[in-house]
Residue frames relative to the residue before (quaternion, step in Angstrom):
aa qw qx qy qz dx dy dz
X 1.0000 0.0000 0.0000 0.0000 0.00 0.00 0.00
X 0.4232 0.8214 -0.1139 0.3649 3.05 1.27 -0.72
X 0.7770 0.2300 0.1315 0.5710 3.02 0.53 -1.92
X 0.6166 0.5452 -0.3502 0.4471 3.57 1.27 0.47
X 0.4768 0.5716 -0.2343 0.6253 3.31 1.97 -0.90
X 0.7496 0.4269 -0.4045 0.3037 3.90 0.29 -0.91
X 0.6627 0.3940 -0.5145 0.3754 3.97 0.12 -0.09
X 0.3549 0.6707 -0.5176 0.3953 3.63 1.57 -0.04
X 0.8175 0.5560 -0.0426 0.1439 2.54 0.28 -1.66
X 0.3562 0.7789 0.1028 0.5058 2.95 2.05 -1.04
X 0.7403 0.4804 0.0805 0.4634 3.04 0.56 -1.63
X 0.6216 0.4407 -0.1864 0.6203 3.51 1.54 -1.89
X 0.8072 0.3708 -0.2780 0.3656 3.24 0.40 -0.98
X 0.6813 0.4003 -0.4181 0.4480 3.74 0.57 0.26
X 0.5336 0.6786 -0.3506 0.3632 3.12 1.43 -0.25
X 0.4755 0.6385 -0.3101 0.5197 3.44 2.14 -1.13
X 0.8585 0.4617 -0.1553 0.1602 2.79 0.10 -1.61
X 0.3357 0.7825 -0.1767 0.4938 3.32 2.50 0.29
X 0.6257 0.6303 -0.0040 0.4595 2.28 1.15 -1.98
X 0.8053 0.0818 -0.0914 0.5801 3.73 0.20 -1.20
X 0.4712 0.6471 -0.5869 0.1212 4.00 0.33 0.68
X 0.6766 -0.3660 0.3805 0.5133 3.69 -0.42 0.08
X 0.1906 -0.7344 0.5752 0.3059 3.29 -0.74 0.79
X 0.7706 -0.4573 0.3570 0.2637 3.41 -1.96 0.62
X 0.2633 -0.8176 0.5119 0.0128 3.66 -0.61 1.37
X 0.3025 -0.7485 0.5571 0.1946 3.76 0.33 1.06
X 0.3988 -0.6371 0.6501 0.1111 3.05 -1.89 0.94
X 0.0785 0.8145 -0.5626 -0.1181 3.51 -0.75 0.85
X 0.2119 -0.6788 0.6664 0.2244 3.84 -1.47 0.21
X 0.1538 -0.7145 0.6824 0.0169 3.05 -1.52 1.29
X 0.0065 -0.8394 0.5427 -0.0289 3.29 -0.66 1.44
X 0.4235 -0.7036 0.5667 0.0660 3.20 -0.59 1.52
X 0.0330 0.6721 -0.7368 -0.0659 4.24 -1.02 0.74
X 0.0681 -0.8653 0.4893 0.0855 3.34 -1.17 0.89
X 0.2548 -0.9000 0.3536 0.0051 3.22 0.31 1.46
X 0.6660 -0.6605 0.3342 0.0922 3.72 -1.23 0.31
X 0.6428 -0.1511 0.2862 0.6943 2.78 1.29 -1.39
X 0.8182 -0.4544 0.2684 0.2281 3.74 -1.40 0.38
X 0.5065 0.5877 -0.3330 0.5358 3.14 2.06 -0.93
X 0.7004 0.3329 -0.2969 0.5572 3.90 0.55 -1.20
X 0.6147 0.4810 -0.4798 0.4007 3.81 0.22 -0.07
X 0.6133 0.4303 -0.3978 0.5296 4.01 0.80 -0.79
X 0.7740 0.4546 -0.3120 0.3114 3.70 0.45 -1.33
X 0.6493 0.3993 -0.3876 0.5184 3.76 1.39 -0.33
X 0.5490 0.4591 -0.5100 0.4772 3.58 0.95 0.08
X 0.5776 0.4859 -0.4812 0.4457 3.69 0.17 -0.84
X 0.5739 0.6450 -0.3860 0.3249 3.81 0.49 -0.94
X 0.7506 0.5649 -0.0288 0.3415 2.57 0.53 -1.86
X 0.7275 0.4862 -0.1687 0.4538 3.08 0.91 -1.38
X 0.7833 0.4133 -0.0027 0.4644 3.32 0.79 -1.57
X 0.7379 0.1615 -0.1777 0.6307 3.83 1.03 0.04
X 0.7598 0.4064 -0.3389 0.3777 3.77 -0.22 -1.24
X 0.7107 0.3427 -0.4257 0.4429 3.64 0.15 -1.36
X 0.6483 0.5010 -0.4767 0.3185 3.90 0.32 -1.32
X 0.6612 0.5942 -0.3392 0.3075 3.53 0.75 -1.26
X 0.6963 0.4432 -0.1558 0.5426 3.91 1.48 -1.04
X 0.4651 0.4087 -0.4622 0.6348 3.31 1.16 0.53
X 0.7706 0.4041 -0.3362 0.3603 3.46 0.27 -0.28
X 0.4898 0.6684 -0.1889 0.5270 2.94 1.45 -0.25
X 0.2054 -0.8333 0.3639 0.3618 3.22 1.77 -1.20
X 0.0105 -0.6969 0.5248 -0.4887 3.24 1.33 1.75
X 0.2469 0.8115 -0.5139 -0.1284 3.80 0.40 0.13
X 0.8554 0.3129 -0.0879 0.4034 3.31 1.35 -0.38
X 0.1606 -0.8728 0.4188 -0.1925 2.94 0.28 1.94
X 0.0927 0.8562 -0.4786 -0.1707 3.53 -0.56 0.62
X 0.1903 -0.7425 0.6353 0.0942 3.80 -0.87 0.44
X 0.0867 0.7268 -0.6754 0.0892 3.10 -0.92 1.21
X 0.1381 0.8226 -0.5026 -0.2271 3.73 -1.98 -0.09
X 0.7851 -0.4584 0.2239 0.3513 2.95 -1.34 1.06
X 0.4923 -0.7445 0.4173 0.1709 3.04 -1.24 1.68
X 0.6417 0.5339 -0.2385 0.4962 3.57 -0.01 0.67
X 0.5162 0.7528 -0.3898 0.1226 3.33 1.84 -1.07
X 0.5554 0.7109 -0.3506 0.2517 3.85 1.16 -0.81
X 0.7861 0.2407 -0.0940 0.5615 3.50 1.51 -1.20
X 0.3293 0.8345 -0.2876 0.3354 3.52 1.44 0.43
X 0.3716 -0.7612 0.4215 0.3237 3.58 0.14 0.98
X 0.7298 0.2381 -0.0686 0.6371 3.71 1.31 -1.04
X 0.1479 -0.7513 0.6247 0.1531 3.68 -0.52 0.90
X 0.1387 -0.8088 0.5668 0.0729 3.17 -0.98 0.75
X 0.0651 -0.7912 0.6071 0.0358 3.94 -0.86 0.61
X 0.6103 -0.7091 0.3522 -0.0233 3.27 -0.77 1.61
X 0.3570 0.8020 -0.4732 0.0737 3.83 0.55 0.12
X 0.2589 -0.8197 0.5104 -0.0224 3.71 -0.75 1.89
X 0.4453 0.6939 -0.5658 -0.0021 3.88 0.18 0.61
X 0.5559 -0.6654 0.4727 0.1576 3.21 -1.59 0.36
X 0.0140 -0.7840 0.6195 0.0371 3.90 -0.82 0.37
X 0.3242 -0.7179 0.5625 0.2512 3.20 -1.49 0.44
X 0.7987 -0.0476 -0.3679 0.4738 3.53 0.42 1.09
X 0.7646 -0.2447 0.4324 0.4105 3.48 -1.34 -0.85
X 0.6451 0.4606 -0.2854 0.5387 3.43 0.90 -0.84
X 0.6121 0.3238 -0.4471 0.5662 4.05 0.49 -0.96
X 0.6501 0.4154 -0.5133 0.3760 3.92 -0.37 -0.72
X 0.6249 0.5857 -0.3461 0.3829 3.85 0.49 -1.44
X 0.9245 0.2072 -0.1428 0.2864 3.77 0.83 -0.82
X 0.2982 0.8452 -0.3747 0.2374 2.75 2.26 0.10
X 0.7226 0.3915 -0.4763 0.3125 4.09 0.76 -0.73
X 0.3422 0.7555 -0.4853 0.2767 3.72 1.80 -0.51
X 0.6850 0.5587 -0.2153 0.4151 3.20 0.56 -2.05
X 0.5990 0.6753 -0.2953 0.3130 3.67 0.47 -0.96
X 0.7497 0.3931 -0.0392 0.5308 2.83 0.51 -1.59
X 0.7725 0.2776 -0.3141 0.4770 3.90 1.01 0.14
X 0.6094 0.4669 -0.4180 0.4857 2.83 1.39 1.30
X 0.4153 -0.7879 0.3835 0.2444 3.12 -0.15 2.25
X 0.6045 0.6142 -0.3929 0.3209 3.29 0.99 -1.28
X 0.5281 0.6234 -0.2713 0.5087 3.77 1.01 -1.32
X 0.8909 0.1350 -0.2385 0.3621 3.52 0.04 -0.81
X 0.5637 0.4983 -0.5057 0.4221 3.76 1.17 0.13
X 0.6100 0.5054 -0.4723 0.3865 4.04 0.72 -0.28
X 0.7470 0.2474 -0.3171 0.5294 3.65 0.80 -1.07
X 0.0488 0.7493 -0.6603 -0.0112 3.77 0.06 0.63
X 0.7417 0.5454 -0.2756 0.2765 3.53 0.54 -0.82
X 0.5940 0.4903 -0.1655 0.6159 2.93 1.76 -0.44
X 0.6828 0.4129 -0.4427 0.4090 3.37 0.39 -0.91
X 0.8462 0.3879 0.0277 0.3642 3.52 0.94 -1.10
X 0.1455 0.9100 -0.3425 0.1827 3.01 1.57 0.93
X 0.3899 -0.6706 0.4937 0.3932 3.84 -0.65 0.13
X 0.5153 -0.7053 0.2933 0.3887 2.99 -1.00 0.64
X 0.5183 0.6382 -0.3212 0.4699 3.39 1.83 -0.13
X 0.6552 0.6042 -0.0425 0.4515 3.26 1.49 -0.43
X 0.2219 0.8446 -0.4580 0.1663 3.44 1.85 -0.30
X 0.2904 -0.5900 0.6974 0.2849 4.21 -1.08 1.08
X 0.8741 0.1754 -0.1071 0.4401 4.29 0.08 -0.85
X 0.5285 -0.6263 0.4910 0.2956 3.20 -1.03 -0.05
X 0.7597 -0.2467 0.1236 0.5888 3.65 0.65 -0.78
X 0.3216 -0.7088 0.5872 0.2221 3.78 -0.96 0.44
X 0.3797 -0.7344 0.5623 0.0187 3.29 -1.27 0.54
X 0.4860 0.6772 -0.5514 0.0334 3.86 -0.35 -0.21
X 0.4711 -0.5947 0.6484 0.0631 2.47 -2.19 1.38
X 0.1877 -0.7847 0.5741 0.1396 3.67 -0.77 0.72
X 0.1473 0.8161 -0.5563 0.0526 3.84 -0.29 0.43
X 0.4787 -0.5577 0.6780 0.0156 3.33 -1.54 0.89
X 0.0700 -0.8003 0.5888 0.0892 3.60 -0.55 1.46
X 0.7949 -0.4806 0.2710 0.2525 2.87 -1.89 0.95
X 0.4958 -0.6235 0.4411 0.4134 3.54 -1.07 0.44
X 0.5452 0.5532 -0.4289 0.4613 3.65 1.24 -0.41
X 0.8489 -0.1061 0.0501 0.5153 3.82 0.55 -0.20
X 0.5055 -0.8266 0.2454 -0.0309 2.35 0.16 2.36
X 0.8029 0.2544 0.1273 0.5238 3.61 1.47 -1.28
X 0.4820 -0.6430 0.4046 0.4365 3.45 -0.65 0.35
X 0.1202 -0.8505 0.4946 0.1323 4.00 -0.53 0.22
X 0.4461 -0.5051 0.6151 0.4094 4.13 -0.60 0.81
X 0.4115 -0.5847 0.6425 0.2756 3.11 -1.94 0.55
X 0.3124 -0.7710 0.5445 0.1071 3.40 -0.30 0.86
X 0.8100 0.3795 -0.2320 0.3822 3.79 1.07 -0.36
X 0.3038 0.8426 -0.2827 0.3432 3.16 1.14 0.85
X 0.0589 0.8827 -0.4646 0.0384 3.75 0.21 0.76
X 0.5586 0.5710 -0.4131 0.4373 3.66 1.31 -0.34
X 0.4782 -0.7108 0.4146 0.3070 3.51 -1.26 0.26
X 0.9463 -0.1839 -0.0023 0.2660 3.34 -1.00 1.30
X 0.7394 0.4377 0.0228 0.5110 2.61 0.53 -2.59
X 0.3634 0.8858 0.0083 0.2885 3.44 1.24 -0.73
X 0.8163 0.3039 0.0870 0.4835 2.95 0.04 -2.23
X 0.2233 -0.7284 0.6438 0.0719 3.72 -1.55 0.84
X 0.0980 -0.7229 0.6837 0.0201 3.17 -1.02 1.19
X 0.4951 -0.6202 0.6064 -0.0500 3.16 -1.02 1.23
X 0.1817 0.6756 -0.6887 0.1904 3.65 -0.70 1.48
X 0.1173 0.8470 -0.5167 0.0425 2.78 -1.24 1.24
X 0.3783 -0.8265 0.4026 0.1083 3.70 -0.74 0.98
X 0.0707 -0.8731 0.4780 0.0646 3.91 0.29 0.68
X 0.0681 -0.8429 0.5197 0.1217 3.72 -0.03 0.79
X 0.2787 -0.8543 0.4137 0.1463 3.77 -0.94 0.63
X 0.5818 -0.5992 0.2336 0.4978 3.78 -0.19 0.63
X 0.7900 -0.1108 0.1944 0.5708 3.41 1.36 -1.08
X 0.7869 -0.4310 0.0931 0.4317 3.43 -0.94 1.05
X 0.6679 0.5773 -0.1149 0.4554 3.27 1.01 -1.50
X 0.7008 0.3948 -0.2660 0.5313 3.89 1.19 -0.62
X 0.4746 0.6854 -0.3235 0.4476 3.22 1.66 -0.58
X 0.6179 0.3950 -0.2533 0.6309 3.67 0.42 -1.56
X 0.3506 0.7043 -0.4836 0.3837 3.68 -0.03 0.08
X 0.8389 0.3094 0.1854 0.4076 2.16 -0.65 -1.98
X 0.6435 0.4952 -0.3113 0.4937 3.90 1.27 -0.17
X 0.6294 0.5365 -0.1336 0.5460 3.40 1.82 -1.11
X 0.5834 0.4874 -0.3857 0.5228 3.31 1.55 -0.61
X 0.5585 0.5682 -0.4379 0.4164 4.52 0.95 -0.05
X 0.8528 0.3109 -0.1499 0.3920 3.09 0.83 -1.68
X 0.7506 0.2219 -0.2287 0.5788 3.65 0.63 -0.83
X 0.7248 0.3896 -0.4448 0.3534 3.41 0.48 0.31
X 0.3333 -0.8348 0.3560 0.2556 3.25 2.27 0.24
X 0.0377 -0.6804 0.7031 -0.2033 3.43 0.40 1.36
X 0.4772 0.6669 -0.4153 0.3939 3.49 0.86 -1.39
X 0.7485 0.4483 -0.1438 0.4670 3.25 -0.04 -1.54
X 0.6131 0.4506 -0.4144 0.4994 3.59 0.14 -0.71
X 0.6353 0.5130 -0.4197 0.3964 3.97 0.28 -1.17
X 0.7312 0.5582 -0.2968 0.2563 2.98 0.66 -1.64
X 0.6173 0.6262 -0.2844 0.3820 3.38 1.05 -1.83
X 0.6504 0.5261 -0.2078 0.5070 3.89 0.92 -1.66
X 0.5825 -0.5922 0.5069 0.2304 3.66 0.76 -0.15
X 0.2117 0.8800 -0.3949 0.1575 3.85 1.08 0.25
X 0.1926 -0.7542 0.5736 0.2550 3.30 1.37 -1.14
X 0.0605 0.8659 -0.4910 0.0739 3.37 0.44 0.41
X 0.0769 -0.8536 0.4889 0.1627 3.75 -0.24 0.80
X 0.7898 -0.1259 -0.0013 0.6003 3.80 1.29 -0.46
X 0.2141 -0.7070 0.6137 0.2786 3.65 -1.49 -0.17
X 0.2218 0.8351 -0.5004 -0.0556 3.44 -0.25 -0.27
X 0.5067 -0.4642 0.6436 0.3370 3.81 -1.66 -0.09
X 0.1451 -0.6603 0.6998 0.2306 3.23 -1.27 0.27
X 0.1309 -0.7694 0.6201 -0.0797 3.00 -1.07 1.35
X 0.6781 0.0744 -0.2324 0.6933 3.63 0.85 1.07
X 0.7908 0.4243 -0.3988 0.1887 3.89 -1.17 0.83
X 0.8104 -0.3111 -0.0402 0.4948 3.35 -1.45 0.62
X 0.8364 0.4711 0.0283 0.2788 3.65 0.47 -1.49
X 0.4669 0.6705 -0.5161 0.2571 3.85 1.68 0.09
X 0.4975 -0.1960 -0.7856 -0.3114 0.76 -2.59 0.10
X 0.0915 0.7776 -0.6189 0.0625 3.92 -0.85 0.58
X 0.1076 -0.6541 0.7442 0.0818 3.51 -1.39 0.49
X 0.7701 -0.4773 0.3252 -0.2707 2.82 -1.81 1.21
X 0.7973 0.5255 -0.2682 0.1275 3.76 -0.37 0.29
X 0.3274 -0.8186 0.4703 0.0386 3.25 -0.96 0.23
X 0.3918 -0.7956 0.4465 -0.1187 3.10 -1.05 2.24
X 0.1483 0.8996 -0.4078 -0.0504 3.47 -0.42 0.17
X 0.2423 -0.8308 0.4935 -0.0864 3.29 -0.50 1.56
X 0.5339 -0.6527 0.3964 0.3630 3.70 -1.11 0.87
X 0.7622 0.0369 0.0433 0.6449 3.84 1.06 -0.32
X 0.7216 -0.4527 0.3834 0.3569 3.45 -1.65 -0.32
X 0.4776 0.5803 -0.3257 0.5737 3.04 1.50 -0.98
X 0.7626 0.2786 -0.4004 0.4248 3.90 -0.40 -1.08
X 0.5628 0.6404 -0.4155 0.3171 3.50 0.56 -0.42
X 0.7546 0.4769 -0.2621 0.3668 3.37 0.88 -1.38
X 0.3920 0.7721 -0.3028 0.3981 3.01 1.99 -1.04
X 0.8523 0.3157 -0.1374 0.3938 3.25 0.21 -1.79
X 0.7074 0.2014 -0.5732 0.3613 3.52 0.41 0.19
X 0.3119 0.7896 -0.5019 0.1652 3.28 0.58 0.13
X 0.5293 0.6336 -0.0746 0.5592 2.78 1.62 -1.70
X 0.4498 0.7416 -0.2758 0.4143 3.33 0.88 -1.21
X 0.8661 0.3736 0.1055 0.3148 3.28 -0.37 -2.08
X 0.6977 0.3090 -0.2319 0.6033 3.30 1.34 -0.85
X 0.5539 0.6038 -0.5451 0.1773 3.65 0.93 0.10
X 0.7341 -0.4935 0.3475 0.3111 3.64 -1.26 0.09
X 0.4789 0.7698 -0.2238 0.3578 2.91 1.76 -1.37
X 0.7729 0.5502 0.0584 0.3108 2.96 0.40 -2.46
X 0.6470 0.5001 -0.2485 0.5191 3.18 1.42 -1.46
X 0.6137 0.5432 -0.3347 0.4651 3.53 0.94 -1.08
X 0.5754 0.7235 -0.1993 0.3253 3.15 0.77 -1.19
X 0.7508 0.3080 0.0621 0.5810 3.48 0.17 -1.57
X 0.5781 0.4730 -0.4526 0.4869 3.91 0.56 0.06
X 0.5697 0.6551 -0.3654 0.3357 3.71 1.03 -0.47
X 0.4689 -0.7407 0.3698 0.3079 3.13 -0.66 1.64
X 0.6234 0.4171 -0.4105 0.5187 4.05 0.85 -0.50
X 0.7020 0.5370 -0.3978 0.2461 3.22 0.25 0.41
X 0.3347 0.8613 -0.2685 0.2721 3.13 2.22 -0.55
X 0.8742 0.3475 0.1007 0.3239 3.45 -0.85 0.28
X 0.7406 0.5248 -0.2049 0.3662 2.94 1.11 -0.83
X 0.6633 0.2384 -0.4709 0.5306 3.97 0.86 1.38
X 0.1043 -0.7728 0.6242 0.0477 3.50 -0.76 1.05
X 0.8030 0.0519 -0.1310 0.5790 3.77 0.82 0.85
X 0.0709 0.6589 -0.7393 0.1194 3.72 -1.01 1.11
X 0.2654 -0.7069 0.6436 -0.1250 2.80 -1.89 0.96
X 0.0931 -0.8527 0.5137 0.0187 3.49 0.25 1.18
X 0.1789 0.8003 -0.5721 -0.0159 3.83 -0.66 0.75
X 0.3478 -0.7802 0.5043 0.1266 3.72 -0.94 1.54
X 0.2266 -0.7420 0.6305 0.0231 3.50 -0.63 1.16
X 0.2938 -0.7011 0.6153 0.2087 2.94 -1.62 0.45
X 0.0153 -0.8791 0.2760 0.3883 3.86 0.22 -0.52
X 0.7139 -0.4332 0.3003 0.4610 3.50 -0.91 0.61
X 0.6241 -0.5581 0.4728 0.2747 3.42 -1.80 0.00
X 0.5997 0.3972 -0.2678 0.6410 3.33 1.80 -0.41
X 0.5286 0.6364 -0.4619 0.3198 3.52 0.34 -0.13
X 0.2680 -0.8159 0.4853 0.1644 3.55 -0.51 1.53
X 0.6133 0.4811 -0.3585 0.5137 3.75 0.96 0.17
């Protein structure tokens, strides 16, 4: 009788143990193009626009974000923003394989794929590899947004820590100290958090706000700063100390850009 009850049993019990595992933390890559002038800014948008994102939707990439730097028109270095997301190491690891066997992928971005070398569309590429937070597992549309497009400010920011140990801080200060949660409550639009777990500047973490203008922005951290939450928050003695360099950069995002 015994032994008739046990593949039941079995069964329940991996079925728990599903149930309470950690849920899956997407890998994202932020790749930075830094361009020259307007000619390499149209020709990595056309790229972008007209081969890569379609190609990573196919791929089932569905949520891709393209943004550029606010300012990019009088900027000595233009810079263009490209956010996609995977669910492990392995889909990032083979994503350029896939590319390249996708005829469809390389006849739109011909101009790019196949540039002279006298002819370069960017100057250099950049990517940041990061690992999102267990508070928010995934990248997420801003769902509270009402201004149009052209408009809107997204909000990227980069927190460096004296050392590994102020770092996790300052990572523990999002999730169990639910900074997360503060953004959320204040209306933040939040689009990701993440560790960086490969680039120029660690240990650092990551992330990115989004706001209907400059105005709503300033609004919200105001809101931000005077909350109760925060104040309580940030007085905590493990919490001291723990960013010794941030970097705030305002994006605009593209018309194709699904975030």
């Amino acid at each position: 009788m015994q032994l008739r009850f046990l593949p039941t049993f079995l069964v329940f019990f991996a079925l728990s143990i599903h149930a309470f595992a950690a849920p899956r933390q997407d890998i994202f890559s932020l790749r930075v193009y830094q361009l020259k002038n307007a000619r390499q800014e149209e020709r990595v948008g056309q790229y972008l626009k007209n081969a890569l994102v379609p190609a990573l939707h196919r791929l089932g990439i569905a949520q891709v974000g393209v943004f550029t730097a606010v300012g990019n028109d009088t900027a000595a270095v233009r810079r263009i923003y490209v956010l996609m997301s995977f669910h492990s190491m392995d889909q990032f690891m083979e994503l350029q394989t896939r590319l390249d066997k996708d005829a469809q992928y390389r006849e739109a971005g011909k101009d790019y794929l196949e540039a002279a070398y006298d002819s370069i569309p960017y100057q250099r590429i950049e990517t940041i590899l990061l690992q999102a937070f267990p508070g928010m597992t995934r990248v997420e549309v801003p769902a509270g947004l009402t201004s149009p497009k052209a408009q809107r400010i997204y909000e990227l920011r980069s927190y460096e820590g004296p050392t590994e140990r102020y770092f996790s801080s300052k990572v523990e200060m999002f999730n169990k100290g639910d900074e997360i949660g503060l953004f959320k409550r204040l209306g933040f639009n939040a689009v990701f958090y993440a560790s960086v777990i490969s680039g120029a500047h660690m240990p650092n973490l990551m992330y990115m706000t989004s706001f209907d203008d400059m105005a709503s922005r300033e609004a919200h951290w105001k809101a931000f700063f005077e909350d109760p939450y925060w104040k309580q928050l940030v007085a905590q003695s493990q919490y001291q100390h723990n960013v010794s360099h941030a970097d705030i950069i305002f994006l605009h995002p593209t018309d194709y850009s699904d975030l």
